[in-house]
Backbone bond lengths (Angstrom), bond angles and torsions (degrees), N, CA, C in turn:
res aa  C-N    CA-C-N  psi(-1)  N-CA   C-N-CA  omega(-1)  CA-C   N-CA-C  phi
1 X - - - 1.428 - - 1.527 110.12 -
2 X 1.478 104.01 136.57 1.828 106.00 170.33 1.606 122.06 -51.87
3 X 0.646 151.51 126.55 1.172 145.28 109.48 1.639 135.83 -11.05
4 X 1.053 148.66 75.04 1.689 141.18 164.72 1.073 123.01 -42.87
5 X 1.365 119.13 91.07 1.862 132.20 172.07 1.681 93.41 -57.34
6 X 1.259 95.72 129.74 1.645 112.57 157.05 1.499 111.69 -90.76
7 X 1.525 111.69 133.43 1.533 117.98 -173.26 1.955 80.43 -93.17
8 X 1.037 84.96 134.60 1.615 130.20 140.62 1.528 112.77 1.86
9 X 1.085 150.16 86.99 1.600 146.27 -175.14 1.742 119.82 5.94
10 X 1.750 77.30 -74.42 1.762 123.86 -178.35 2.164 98.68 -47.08
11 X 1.433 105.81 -52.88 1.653 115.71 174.75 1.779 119.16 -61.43
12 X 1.038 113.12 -24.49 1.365 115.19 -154.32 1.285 96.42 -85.47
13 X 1.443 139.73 -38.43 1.297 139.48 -175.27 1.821 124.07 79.17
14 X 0.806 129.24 -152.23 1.572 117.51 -149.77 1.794 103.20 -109.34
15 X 0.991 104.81 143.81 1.568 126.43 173.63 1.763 103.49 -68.07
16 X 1.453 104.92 162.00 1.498 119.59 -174.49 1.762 88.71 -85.49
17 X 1.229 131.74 -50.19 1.455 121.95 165.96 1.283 132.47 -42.58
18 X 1.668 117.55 -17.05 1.252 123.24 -165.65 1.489 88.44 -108.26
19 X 1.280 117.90 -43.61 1.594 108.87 -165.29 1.930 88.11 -80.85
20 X 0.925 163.22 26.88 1.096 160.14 -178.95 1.524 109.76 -123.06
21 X 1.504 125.54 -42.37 1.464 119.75 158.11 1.138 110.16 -70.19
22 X 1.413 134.85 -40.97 1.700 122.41 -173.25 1.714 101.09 -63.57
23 X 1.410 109.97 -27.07 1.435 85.13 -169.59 1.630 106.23 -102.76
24 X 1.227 123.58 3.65 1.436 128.44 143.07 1.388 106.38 -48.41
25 X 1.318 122.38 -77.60 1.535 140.01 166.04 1.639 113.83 -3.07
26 X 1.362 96.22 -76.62 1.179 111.31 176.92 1.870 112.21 -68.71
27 X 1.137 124.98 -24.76 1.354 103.38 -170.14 1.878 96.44 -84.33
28 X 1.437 123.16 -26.64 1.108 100.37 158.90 1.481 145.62 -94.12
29 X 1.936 114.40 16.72 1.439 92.26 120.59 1.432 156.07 -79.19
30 X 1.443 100.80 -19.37 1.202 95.74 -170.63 2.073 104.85 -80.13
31 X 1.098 111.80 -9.58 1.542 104.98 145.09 1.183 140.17 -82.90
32 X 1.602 116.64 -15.40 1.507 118.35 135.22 1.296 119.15 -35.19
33 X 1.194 116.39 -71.05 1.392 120.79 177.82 0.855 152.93 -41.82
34 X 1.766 97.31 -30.67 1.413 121.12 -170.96 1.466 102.13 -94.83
35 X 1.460 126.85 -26.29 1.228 134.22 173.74 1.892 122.13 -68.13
36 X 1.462 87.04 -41.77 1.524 92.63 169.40 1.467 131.68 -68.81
37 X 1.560 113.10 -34.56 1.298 149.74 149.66 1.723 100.75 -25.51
38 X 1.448 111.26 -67.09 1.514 122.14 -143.30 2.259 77.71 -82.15
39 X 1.349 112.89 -48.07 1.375 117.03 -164.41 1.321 109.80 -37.97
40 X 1.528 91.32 -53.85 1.827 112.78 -161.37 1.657 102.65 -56.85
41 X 2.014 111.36 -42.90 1.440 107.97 -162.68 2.104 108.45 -62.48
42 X 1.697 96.22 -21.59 1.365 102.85 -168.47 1.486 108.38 -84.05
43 X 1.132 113.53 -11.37 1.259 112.24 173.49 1.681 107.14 -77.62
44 X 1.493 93.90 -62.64 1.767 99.08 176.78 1.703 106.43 -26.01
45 X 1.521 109.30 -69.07 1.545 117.01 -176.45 1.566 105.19 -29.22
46 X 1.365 118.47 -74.79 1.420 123.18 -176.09 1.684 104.91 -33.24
47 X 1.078 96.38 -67.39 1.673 106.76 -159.43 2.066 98.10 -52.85
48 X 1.105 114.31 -46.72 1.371 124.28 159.25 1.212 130.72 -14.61
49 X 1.682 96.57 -64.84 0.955 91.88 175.40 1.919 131.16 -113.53
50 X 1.444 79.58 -4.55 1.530 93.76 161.36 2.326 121.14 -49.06
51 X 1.329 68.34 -38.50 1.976 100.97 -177.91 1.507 99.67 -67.38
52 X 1.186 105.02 -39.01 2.094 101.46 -179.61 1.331 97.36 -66.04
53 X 1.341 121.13 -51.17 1.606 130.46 -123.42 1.988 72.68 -78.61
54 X 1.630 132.11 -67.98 1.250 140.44 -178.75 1.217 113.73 -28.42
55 X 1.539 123.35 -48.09 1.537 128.84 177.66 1.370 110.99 -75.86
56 X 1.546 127.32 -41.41 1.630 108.95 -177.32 1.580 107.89 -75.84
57 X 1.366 92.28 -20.95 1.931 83.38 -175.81 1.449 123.14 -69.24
58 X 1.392 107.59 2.83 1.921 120.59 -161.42 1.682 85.06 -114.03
């Protein structure tokens, strides 16, 4: 009968638990991101148009 060699810790590669928090992990940066992303454009807008409103009034 065979025997089953166990590879090595470092060889075996990642668990369904491990790849399941990294990609928890990761989905909340990239909704970090996407939130800060959306913040920054609404700010721009303001400032935009704050910047018109200063020039037609002169």
């Amino acid at each position: 009968m065979k025997q089953i060699q166990r590879l090595p810790i470092k060889l075996r590669g990642m668990s369904l638990v491990e790849l399941l928090v990294a990609s928890t992990i990761g989905l909340f940066l990239i909704g970090g991101a996407i939130a800060m992303y959306q913040s920054s454009q609404s700010t721009y807008l303001v400032n935009e148009t704050y910047s018109r409103l200063q020039d037609n009034a002169r």
